[in-house]
N, C-alpha and C positions, 0 to 999 in steps of 0.2 A: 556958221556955215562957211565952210570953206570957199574963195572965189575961184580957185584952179585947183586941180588934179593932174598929179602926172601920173602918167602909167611907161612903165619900163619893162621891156623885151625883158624875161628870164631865161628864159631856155624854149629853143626847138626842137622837136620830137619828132620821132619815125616807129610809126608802129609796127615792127617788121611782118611782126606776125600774121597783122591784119593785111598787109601790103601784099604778103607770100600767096594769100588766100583769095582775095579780092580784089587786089590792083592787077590789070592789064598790062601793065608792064613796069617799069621800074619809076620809081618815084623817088624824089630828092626833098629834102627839108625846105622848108617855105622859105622863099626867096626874097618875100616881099619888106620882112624887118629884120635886120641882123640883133642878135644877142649882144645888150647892153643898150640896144636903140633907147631915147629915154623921147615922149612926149606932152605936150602940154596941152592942156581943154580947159574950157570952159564948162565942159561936160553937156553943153548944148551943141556942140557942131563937130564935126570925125576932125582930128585935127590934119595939118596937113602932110601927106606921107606914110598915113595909117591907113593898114587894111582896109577897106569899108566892109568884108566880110567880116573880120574880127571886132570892128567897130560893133557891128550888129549884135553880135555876142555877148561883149565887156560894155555895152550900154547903160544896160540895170545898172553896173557894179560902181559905176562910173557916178552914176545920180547917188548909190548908197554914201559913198564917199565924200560925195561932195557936201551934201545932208550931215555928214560928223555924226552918220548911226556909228554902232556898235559894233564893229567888225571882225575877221580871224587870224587877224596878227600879232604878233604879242603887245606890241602897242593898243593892240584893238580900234586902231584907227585906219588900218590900210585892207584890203582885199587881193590874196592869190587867184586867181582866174584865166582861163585859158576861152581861145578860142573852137569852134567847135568841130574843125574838121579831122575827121576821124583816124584820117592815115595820116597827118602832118599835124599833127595839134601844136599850138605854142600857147606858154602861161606866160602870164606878164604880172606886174605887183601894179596896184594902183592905190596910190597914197593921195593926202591933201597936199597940196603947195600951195604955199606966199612966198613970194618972190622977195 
């Protein structure tokens, strides 16, 4: 079992489409992690600086990880995963780490 996981910012998204039809007004990409952010867990506690909405999200993937199941990377040790908000979504990679 892995002690730490890091998970890293891959990309921020805008759903335009979705945004044109059901946002109220203009919406901008999520503010709250920039692309390349990398963080560190224990995968028991949101680490500090991370989303806690996303936390909520990339939680399971988070425990998958750390557990050294089977995963969809080609290593098959890490998880692509995103968070779940529909006009801004962001995917992050979350890997094992030892430091």
């Amino acid at each position: 079992m892995s002690k730490q996981v890091k998970i890293t910012v891959l990309k921020r998204l805008l759903m335009e489409d979705l945004i044109a039809q059901y946002a109220p007004g203009p919406v901008e990409k999520c503010g709250k992690m920039p692309e390349g952010a990398t963080y560190i867990t224990d995968g028991r506690t949101c680490p500090e600086g991370f989303c806690p909405w996303a936390w909520a999200d990339v939680f399971k993937d988070v425990l998958l990880v750390r557990q050294d199941a089977t995963c969809y990377t080609k290593d098959r040790k890490g998880m692509v995963t995103a968070c779940t908000d529909g006009l801004r979504p962001v995917i992050f990679l979350i890997e094992p780490y030892d430091p």
